[in-house]
C-alpha positions as CSV (number, residue, x, y, z in Angstrom):
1,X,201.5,-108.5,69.4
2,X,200.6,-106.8,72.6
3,X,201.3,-103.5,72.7
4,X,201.2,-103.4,76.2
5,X,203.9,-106.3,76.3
6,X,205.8,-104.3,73.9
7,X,205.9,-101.1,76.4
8,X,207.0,-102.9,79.1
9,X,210.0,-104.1,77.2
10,X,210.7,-100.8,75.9
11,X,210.8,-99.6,79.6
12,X,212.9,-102.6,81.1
13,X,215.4,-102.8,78.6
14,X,215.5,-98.6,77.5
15,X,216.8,-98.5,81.1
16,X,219.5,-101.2,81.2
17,X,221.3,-99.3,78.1
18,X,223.0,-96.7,77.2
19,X,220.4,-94.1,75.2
20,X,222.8,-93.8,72.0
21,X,222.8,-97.8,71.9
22,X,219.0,-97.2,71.7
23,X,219.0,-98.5,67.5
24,X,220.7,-101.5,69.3
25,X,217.4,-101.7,71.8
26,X,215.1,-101.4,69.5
27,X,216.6,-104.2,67.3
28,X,216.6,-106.5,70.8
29,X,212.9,-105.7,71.1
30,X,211.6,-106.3,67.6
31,X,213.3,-110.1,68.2
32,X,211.4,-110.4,71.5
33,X,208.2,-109.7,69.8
34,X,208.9,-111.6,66.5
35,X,209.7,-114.7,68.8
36,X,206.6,-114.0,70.9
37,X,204.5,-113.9,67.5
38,X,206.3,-116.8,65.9
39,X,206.5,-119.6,69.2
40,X,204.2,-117.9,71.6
41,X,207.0,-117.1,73.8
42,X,210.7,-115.5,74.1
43,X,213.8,-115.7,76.3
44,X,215.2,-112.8,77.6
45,X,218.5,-112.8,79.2
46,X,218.7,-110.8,81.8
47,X,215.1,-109.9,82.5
48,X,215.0,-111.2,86.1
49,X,218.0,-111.4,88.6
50,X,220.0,-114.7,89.7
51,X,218.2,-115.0,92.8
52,X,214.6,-114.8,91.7
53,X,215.4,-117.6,88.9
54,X,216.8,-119.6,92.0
55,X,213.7,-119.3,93.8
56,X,211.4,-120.0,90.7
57,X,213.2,-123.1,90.3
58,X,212.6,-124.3,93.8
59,X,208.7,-123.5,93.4
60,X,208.8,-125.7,90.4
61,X,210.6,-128.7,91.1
62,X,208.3,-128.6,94.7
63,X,205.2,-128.7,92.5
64,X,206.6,-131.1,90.4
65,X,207.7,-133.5,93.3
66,X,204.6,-133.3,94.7
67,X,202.3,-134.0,91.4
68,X,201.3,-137.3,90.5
69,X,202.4,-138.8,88.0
Protein backbone atom coordinates (compact mmCIF):
# COMPACT_ATOMS: atom_id res chain seq x y z
CA UNK A 1 0.00 0.00 0.00
CA UNK A 2 1.01 3.59 -0.41
CA UNK A 3 3.32 4.63 1.78
CA UNK A 4 2.60 8.02 1.20
CA UNK A 5 -1.15 7.27 2.16
CA UNK A 6 0.16 5.52 5.08
CA UNK A 7 2.07 8.84 6.40
CA UNK A 8 -0.65 10.87 6.08
CA UNK A 9 -2.68 8.65 8.33
CA UNK A 10 0.07 8.41 10.77
CA UNK A 11 0.11 12.31 10.86
CA UNK A 12 -3.84 12.89 11.00
CA UNK A 13 -4.67 10.35 13.41
CA UNK A 14 -0.97 10.62 15.72
CA UNK A 15 -2.41 14.07 16.35
CA UNK A 16 -6.10 13.34 17.42
CA UNK A 17 -4.62 10.90 20.26
CA UNK A 18 -3.02 10.79 23.16
CA UNK A 19 0.90 9.66 22.44
CA UNK A 20 0.75 6.70 25.15
CA UNK A 21 -2.48 5.44 23.20
CA UNK A 22 -0.05 5.45 20.27
CA UNK A 23 -0.08 1.01 20.19
CA UNK A 24 -3.88 1.89 19.95
CA UNK A 25 -3.04 4.16 16.71
CA UNK A 26 -0.97 2.17 15.15
CA UNK A 27 -3.55 -0.83 15.41
CA UNK A 28 -6.32 1.80 13.79
CA UNK A 29 -3.87 2.43 10.91
CA UNK A 30 -2.77 -1.10 10.05
CA UNK A 31 -6.94 -1.72 9.61
CA UNK A 32 -7.09 1.35 7.37
CA UNK A 33 -4.51 -0.03 5.16
CA UNK A 34 -5.56 -3.71 5.28
CA UNK A 35 -9.12 -2.41 4.19
CA UNK A 36 -7.45 -0.23 1.56
CA UNK A 37 -5.55 -3.42 0.29
CA UNK A 38 -8.33 -5.83 0.66
CA UNK A 39 -11.61 -3.51 -1.00
CA UNK A 40 -9.69 -0.65 -2.53
CA UNK A 41 -11.01 1.60 0.00
CA UNK A 42 -11.62 2.41 3.93
CA UNK A 43 -13.92 4.44 6.20
CA UNK A 44 -12.51 6.55 8.59
CA UNK A 45 -14.66 8.02 11.23
CA UNK A 46 -13.73 11.07 11.94
CA UNK A 47 -11.33 12.03 9.20
CA UNK A 48 -13.35 15.11 7.97
CA UNK A 49 -15.63 17.39 10.10
CA UNK A 50 -19.62 17.50 10.09
CA UNK A 51 -19.77 20.37 7.97
CA UNK A 52 -17.52 19.36 5.12
CA UNK A 53 -19.49 15.91 4.85
CA UNK A 54 -22.71 18.30 4.64
CA UNK A 55 -21.30 20.06 1.83
CA UNK A 56 -19.97 16.89 0.00
CA UNK A 57 -23.34 15.67 0.10
CA UNK A 58 -24.89 18.64 -1.47
CA UNK A 59 -22.20 18.49 -4.43
CA UNK A 60 -23.22 15.01 -4.99
CA UNK A 61 -26.84 14.82 -4.99
CA UNK A 62 -26.48 18.21 -7.42
CA UNK A 63 -24.45 16.10 -9.87
CA UNK A 64 -26.60 13.47 -9.49
CA UNK A 65 -29.89 15.51 -10.16
CA UNK A 66 -28.50 16.86 -12.91
CA UNK A 67 -27.08 13.53 -14.71
CA UNK A 68 -29.06 11.73 -17.10
CA UNK A 69 -30.25 8.87 -16.46
Amino acid sequence: MSSALESVLKARIGTERERDRRGRTDAVIEDIMRQMAQDGYATIPGAIAADQVAWARSELEAIVENTPA
